[in-house]
RODO-2510 file (C-alpha; in nm, 4 decimals, decimal comma):
residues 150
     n   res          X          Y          Z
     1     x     0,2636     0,4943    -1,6879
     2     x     0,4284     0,7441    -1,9720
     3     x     0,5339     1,0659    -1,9127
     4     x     0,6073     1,2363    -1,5947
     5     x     0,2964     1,1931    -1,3986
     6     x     0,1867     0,8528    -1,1792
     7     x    -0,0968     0,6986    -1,2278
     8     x    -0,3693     0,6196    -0,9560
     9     x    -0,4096     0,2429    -0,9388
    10     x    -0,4523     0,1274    -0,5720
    11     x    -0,6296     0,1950    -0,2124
    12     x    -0,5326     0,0402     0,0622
    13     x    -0,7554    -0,0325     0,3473
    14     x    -0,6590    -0,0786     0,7184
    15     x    -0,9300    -0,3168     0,8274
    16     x    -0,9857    -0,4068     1,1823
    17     x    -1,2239    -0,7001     1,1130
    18     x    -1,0794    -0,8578     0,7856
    19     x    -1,2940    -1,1071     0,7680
    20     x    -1,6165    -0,8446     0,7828
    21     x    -1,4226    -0,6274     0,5660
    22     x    -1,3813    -0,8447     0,3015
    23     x    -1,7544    -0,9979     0,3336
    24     x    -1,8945    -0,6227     0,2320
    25     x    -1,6637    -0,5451    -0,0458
    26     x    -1,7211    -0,9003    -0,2513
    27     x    -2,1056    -0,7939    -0,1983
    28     x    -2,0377    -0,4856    -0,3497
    29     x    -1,8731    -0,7050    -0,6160
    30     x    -1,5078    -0,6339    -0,5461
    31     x    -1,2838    -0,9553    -0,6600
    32     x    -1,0872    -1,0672    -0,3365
    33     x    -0,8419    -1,3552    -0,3154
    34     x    -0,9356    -1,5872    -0,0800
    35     x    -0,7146    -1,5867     0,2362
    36     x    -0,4163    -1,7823     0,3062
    37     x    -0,4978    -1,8387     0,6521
    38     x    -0,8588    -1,7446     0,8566
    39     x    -0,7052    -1,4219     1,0031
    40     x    -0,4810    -1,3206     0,7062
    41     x    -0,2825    -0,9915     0,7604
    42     x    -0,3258    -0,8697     0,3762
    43     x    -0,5374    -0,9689     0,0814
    44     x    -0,6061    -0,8498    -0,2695
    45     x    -0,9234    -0,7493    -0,4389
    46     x    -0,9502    -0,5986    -0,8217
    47     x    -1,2703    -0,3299    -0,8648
    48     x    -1,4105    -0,2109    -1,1773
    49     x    -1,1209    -0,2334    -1,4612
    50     x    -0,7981    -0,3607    -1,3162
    51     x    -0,8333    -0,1330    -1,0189
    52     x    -0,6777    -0,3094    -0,6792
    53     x    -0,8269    -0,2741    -0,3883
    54     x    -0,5963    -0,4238    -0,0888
    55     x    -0,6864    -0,4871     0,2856
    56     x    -0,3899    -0,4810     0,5451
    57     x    -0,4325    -0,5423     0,9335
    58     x    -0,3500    -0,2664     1,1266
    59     x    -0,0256    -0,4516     1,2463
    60     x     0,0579    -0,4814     0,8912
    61     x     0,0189    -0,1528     0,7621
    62     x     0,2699    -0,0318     1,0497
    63     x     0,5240    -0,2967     0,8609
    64     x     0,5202    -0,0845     0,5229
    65     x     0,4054     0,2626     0,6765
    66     x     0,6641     0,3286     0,9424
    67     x     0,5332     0,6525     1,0239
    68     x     0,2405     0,4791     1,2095
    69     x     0,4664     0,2482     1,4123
    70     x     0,3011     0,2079     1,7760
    71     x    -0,0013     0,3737     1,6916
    72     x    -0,3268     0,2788     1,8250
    73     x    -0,5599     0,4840     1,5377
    74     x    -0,4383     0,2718     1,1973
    75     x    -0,7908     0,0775     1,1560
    76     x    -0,9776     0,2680     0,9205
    77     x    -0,7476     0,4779     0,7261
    78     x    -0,6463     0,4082     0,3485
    79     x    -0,3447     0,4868     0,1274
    80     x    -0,4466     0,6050    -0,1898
    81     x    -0,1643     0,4129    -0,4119
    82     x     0,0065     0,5781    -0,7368
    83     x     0,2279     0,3882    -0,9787
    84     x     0,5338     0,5196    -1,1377
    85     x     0,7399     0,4243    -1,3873
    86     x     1,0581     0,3041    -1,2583
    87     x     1,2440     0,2621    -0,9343
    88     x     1,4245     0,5857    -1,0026
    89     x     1,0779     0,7786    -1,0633
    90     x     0,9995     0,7356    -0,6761
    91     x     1,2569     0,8756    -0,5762
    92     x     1,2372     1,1529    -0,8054
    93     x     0,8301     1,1939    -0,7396
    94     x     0,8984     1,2125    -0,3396
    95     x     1,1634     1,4390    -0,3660
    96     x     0,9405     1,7154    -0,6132
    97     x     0,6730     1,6670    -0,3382
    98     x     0,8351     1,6801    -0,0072
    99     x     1,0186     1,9913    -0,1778
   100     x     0,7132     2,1308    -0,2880
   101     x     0,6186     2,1312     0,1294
   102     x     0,3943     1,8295     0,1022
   103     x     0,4767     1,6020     0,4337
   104     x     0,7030     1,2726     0,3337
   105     x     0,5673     1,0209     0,5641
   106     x     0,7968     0,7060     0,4838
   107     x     1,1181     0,8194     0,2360
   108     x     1,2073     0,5964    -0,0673
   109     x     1,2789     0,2167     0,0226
   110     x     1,3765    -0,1128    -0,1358
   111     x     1,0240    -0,2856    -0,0402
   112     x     1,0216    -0,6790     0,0452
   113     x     0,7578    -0,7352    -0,2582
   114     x     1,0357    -0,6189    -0,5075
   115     x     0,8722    -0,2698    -0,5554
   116     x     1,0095     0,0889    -0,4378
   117     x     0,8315     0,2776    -0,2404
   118     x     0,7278     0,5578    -0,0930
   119     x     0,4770     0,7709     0,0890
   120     x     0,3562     1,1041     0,1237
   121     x     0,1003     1,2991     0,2888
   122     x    -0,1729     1,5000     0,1218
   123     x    -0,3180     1,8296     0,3015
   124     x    -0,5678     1,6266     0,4356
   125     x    -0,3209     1,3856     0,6238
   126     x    -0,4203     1,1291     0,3925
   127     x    -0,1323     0,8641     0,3078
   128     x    -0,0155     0,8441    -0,0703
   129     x     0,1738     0,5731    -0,1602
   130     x     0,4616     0,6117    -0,4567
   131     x     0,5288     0,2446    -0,6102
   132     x     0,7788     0,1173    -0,8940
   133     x     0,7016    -0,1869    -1,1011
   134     x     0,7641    -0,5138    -0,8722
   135     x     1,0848    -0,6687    -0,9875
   136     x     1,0287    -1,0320    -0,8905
   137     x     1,4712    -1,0321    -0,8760
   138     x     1,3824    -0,7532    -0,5528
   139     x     1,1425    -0,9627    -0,3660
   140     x     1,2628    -1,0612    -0,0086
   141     x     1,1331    -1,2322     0,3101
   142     x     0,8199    -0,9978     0,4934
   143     x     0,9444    -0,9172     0,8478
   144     x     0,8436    -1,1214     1,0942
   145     x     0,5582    -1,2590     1,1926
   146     x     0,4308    -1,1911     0,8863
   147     x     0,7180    -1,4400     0,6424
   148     x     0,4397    -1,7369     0,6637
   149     x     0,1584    -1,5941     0,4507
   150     x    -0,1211    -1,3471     0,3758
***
């Protein structure tokens, strides 16, 4: 990303059957890595030109999204994910938005997979996701149970 504006690069997908979830997208041609276990909790898929297309359980998602902790509704919805350029610019971006009026759902963090993030809300209620470059140097543990794989 250049300039001051992010760049759409990701959607997430809650799926509540993985497995079935990741059978339709590869038939719609979708690269997916294949699973590190037979119920994995996350997996990546590229569409079209570099776009990624990720799949988190709905236990997951409430791991990196802690505004849907203890909900019962997470299968089905997406976060629409925008890269910025720098740790710094997510902070920035999130603080522009949520002062513009626009909900923050989840406020800046140090993420385990060596990113920052955030996310906001759009006037639809849809999630947006704010992410940094990964810094391998910033990667930590996931929480558990979710340390042993994807």
């Amino acid at each position: 990303m250049t300039g001051r504006h992010a760049t759409l690069n990701q959607l997430n997908v809650i799926a509540g059957d993985m497995p079935a979830s990741i059978g339709f997208y590869r038939r719609l041609g979708v690269q997916i890595s294949e699973p590190a276990e037979p119920a994995p909790f996350h997996v990546n898929g590229t569409a079209g030109d570099g776009f990624r297309l990720e799949f988190d359980s709905p236990e997951f998602a409430q791991v990196w999204n802690k505004s849907w902790a203890g909900r019962t509704d997470v299968k089905g919805r997406i976060v629409i994910g925008f890269r910025v350029d720098s740790r710094e610019a997510v902070d920035r971006t999130y603080g522009q938005m949520t002062a513009a009026g626009h909900k923050g759902l989840v406020e800046p963090f140090d993420a385990f997979w060596g990113a920052r993030y955030a996310i906001i809300e759009d006037p639809n209620g849809i999630a947006v996701g704010l992410m940094s470059p990964i810094d391998p140097s910033r990667r930590s543990q996931p929480p558990e149970p979710f340390a042993g794989g994807g």
